[in-house]
C-alpha positions as CSV (number, residue, x, y, z in Angstrom):
1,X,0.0,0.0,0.0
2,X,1.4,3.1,-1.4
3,X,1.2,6.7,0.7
4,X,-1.7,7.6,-1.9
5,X,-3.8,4.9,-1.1
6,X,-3.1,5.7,2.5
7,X,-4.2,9.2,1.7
8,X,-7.3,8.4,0.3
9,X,-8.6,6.4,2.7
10,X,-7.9,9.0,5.1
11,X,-9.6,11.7,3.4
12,X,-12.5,9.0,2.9
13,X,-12.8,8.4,6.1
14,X,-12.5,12.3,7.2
15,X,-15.6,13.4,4.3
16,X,-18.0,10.8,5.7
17,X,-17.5,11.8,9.2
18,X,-18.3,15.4,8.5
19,X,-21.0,13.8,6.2
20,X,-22.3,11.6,9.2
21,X,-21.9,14.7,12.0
22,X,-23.2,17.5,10.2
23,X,-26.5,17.1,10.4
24,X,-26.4,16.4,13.9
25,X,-24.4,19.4,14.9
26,X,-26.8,21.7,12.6
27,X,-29.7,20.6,15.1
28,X,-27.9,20.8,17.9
29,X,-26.5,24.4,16.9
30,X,-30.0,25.4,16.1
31,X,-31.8,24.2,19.5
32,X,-29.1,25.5,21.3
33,X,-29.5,29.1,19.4
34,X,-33.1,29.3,20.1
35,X,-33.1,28.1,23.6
36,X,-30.0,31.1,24.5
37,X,-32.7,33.8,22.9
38,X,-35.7,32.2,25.1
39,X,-33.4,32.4,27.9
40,X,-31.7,35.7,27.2
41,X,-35.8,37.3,26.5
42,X,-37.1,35.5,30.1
43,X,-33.7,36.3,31.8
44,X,-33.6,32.3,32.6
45,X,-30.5,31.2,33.4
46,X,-31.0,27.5,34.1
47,X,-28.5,25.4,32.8
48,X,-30.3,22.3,32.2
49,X,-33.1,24.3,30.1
50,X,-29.9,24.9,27.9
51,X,-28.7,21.3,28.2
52,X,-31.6,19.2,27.9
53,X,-33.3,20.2,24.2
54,X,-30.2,19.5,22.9
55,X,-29.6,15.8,24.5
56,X,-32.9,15.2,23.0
57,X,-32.5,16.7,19.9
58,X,-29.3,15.1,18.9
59,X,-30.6,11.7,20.0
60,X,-34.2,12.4,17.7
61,X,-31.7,12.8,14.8
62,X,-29.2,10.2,15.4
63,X,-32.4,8.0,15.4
64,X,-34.1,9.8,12.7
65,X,-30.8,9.8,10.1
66,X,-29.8,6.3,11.5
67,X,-31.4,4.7,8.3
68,X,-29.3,6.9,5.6
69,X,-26.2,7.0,8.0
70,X,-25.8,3.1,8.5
71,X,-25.4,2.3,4.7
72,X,-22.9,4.6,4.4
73,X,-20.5,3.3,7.4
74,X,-21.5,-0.4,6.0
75,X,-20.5,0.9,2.4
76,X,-17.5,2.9,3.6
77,X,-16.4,-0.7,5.9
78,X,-16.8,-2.8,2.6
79,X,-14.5,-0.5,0.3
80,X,-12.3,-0.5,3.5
81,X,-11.7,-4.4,3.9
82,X,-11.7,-5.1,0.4
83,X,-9.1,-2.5,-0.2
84,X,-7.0,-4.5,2.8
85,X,-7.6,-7.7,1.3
86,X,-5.8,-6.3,-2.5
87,X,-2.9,-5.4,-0.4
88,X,-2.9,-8.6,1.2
89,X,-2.7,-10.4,-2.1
């Protein structure tokens, strides 16, 4: 296995993480923006009112993307070992 191959299954593996996070840090981001501008209009400075939307949010779209994000690890683990078993001869 050359440097390039290395280098490509890096980069690979670095694209489908951002693929796979994204949309899960978007919701996140956006619950947590919403929830600082309730707090900031009622002056309520509860941390878990900042903390808890976002648990559940993340965990509502880890469930709800699970079915599009699975293939792609699956896909991304079968280019993977069949790349190792090329090098292996």
């Amino acid at each position: 296995m050359d440097q390039s191959q290395v280098l490509h299954i890096v980069e690979q593996a670095l694209w489908l993480t951002v693929l796979l996070s994204a949309p899960v840090v978007l919701a996140a981001l956006a619950v947590g923006l919403i929830v600082s501008l309730f707090q900031a209009a009622t002056q309520i400075q509860e941390q878990t009112l900042s903390i808890a939307p976002k648990i559940i949010v993340v965990y509502a779209t880890i469930a709800a993307l699970g079915a599009w994000a699975l293939p792609e690890l699956v896909e991304y683990t079968r280019e993977l070992l069949h790349g190792i078993a090329q090098v292996r001869g």
